[in-house]
C-alpha positions as CSV (number, residue, x, y, z in Angstrom):
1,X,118.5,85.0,106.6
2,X,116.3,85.7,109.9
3,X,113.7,83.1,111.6
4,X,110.8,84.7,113.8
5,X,110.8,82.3,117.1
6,X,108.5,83.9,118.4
7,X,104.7,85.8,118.9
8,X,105.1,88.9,116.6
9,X,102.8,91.8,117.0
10,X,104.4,94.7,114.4
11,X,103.6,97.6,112.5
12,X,104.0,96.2,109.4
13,X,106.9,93.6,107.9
14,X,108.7,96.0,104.9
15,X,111.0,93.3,102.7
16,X,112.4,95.8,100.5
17,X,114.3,95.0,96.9
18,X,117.8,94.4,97.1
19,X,117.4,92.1,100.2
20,X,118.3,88.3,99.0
21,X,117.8,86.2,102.0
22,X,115.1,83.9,103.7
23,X,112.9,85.0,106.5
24,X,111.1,81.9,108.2
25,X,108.4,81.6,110.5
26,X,109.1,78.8,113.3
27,X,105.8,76.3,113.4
28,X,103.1,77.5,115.5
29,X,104.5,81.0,115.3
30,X,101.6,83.7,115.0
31,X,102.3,87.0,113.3
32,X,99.8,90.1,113.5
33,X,100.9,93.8,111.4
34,X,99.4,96.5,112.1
35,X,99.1,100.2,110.1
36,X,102.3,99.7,107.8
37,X,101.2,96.9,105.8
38,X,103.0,93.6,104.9
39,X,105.1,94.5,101.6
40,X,107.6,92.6,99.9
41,X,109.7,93.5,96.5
42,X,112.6,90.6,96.9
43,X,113.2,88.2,99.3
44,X,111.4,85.1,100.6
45,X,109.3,85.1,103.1
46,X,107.8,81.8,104.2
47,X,104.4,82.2,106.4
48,X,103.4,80.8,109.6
49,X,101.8,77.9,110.2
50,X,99.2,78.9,112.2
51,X,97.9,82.6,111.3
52,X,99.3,85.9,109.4
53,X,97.0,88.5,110.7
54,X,96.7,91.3,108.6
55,X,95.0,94.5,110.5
56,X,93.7,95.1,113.8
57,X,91.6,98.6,114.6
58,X,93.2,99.6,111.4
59,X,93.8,99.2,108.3
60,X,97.0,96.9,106.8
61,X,97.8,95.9,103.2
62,X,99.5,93.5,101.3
63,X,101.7,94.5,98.7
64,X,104.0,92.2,96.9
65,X,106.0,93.5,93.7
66,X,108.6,91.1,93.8
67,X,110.0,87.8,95.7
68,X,108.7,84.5,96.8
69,X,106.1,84.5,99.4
70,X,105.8,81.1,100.6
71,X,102.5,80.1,102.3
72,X,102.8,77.0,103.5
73,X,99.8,75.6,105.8
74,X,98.8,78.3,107.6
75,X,95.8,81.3,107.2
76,X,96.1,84.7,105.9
77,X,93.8,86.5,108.3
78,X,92.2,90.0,106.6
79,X,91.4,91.6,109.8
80,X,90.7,95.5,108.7
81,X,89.8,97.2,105.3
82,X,92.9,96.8,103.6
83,X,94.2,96.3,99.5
84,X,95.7,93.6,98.1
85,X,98.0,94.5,95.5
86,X,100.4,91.6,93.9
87,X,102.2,91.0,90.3
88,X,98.8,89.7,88.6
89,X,98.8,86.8,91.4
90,X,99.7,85.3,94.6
91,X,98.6,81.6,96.5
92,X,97.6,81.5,100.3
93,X,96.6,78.5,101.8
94,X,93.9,79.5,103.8
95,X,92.4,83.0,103.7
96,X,89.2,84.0,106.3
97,X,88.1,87.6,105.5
98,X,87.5,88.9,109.4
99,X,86.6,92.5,108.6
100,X,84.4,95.6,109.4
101,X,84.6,97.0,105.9
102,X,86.4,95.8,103.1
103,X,89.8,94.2,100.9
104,X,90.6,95.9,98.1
105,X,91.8,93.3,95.0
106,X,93.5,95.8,92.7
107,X,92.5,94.2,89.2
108,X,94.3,91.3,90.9
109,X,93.8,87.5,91.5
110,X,93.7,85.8,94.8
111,X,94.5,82.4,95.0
112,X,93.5,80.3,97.8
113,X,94.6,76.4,97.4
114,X,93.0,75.4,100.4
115,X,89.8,76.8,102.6
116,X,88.5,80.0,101.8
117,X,86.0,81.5,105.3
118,X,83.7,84.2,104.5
119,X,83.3,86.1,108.5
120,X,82.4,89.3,107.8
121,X,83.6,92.3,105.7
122,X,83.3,92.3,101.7
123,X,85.7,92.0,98.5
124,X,86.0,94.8,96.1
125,X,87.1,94.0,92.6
126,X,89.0,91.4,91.2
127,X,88.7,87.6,91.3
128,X,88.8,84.9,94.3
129,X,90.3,81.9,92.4
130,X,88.9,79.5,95.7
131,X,90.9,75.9,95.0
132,X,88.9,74.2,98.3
133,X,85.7,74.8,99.7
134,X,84.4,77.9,101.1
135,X,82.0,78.7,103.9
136,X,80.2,82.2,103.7
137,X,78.3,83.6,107.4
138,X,75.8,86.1,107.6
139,X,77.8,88.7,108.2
140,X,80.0,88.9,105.7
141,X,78.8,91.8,103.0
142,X,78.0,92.3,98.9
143,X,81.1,91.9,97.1
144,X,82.1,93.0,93.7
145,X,84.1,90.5,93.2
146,X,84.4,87.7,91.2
147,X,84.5,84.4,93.0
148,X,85.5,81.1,90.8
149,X,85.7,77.7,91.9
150,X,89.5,77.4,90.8
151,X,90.3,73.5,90.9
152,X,88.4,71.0,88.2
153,X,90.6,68.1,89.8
154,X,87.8,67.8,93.2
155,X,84.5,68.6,93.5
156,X,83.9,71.9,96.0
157,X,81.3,72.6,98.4
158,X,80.4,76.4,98.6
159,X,78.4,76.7,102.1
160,X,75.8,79.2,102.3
161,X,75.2,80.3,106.1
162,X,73.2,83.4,105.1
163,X,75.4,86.8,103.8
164,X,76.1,87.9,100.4
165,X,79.2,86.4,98.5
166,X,80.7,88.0,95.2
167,X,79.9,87.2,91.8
168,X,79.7,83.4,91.6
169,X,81.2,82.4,88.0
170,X,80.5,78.9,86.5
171,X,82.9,78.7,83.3
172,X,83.9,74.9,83.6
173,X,82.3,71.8,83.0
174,X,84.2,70.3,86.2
175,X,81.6,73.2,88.0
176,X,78.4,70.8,87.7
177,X,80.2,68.6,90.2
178,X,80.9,71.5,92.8
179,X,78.2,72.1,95.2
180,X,76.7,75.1,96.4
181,X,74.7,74.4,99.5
182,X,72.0,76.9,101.3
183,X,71.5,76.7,105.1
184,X,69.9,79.8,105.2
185,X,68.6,82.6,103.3
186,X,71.7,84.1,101.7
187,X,72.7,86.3,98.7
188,X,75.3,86.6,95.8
189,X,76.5,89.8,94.6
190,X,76.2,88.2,90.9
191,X,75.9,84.4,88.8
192,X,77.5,84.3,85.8
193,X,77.2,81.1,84.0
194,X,79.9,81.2,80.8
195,X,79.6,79.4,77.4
196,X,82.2,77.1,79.1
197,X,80.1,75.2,81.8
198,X,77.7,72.4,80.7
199,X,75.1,70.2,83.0
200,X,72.8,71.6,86.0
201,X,73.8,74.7,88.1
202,X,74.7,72.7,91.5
203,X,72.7,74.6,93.9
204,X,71.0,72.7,96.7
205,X,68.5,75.3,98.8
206,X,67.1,72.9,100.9
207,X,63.8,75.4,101.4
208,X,66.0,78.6,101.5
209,X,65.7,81.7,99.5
210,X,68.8,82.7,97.1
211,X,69.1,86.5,96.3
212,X,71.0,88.1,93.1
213,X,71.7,91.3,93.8
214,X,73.1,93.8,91.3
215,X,76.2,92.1,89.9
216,X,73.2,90.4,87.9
217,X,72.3,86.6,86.5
C-alpha cells in the first residue's frame, strides 16, 4: 500500500497489473500528471479530495483496463487534449473540462455523480452520463458527444452561459423535470428527444437564442 502526503506534480501515475495494493490520497492532497498519462490495470487507487489534474501544456490520458479507481469527493480536472479510455465505464465525482482542444471518449461512458463544469475545450465521441447539474461557459467548444442527464431520482439544472455543449439526449420521462436554463446565447452540438421521454422539453431561454448545430434535432 502507499499514501501520497503530499502536493504531487508527476509525469504520469502507471498502476500496472499484478500490483494488489491501495494507493491513497491524504485530504486536501492535490495531484497534477503530466505527458505519461494516469493508467491503471489492477490496484486501487482512491482520488484526492480536492483536484486530479490531468494535463498541463500537454497532453495526458486516462486509461483504466483494470482495478478500482475510487473517486471519492474530489474533481477530475481535464486540463490538455487527452483520451479517455476505460472497461465500458468509470464514475468521477466532479469533472470540469479545462482545455485548449479536446478529450477523446473512446466509444466509452463517462460518469459523473456529482457536478459536471463545461470551461473550455470539447468532447469527442462517446456519452457524458451527468448525475448532477452541469454549467457550460462560452468557451467551451462543439462536441460530438452525447450528453444525458443520468439520474431520474433529482431534478437537474443544465446552465447555459453561452458555448456549445454535445448532443443533449432526452430519453426519460424523469427529463421533463430537469431544467435547461439559457443566460446567454448558446449552442448544442445536437437534441435528441427518444420515444422514451414524455411531457415538455424543459428549456427556459429567458430571451436568448438556442443554436443546433450539425449533430441535428
Amino acid at each position: 500500500n502507499g499514501t501520497i502526503t503530499a502536493e504531487w506534480s508527476v509525469s504520469g501515475i502507471n498502476i500496472n497489473s499484478g500490483y494488489t495494493g491501495t494507493i491513497t490520497t491524504s485530504a486536501g492532497i492535490a495531484i497534477t500528471v503530466g505527458i505519461d498519462d494516469f493508467t491503471q490495470a489492477d490496484g486501487t487507487f482512491v482520488a484526492p479530495t480536492t483536484t486530479l489534474t490531468l494535463g498541463t501544456a500537454a497532453g495526458s490520458d486516462f486509461i483504466k483496463s483494470g482495478g478500482t479507481f475510487t473517486e471519492g469527493t474530489g474533481t477530475v480536472v481535464f486540463a490538455s487534449n487527452a483520451t479517455y479510455d476505460v472497461a465500458t465505464t468509470e464514475t468521477f465525482y466532479n469533472v470540469t473540462m479545462n482545455q485548449t482542444s479536446g478529450l477523446t471518449i473512446s466509444g466509452d461512458t463517462m460518469v459523473v455523480s456529482n457536478t459536471l463544469t463545461l470551461t473550455s475545450g470539447q468532447f469527442g465521441t462517446g456519452t457524458i452520463d451527468a448525475r448532477g447539474d452541469i454549467t457550460q461557459a462560452s468557451g467551451f467548444g462543439s462536441s460530438a458527444a452525447i450528453l444525458d442527464f443520468g439520474n431520474d431520482a433529482v431534478a437537474q439544472t443544465y446552465t447555459l452561459n453561452g458555448g456549445f455543449g454535445p448532443k443533449l439526449r432526452l430519453n426519460s420521462s424523469a427529463d421533463a423535470s430537469d431544467s435547461v436554463v439559457l443566460t446567454a446565447d448558446s449552442g448544442l452540438n445536437g437534441l435528441d428527444i427518444t420515444s422514451g421521454f414524455s411531457g415538455t422539453a424543459p428549456f427556459t431561454y429567458a430571451g436568448f437564442n438556442l443554436t443546433i448545430l450539425d449533430g441535428d434535432f
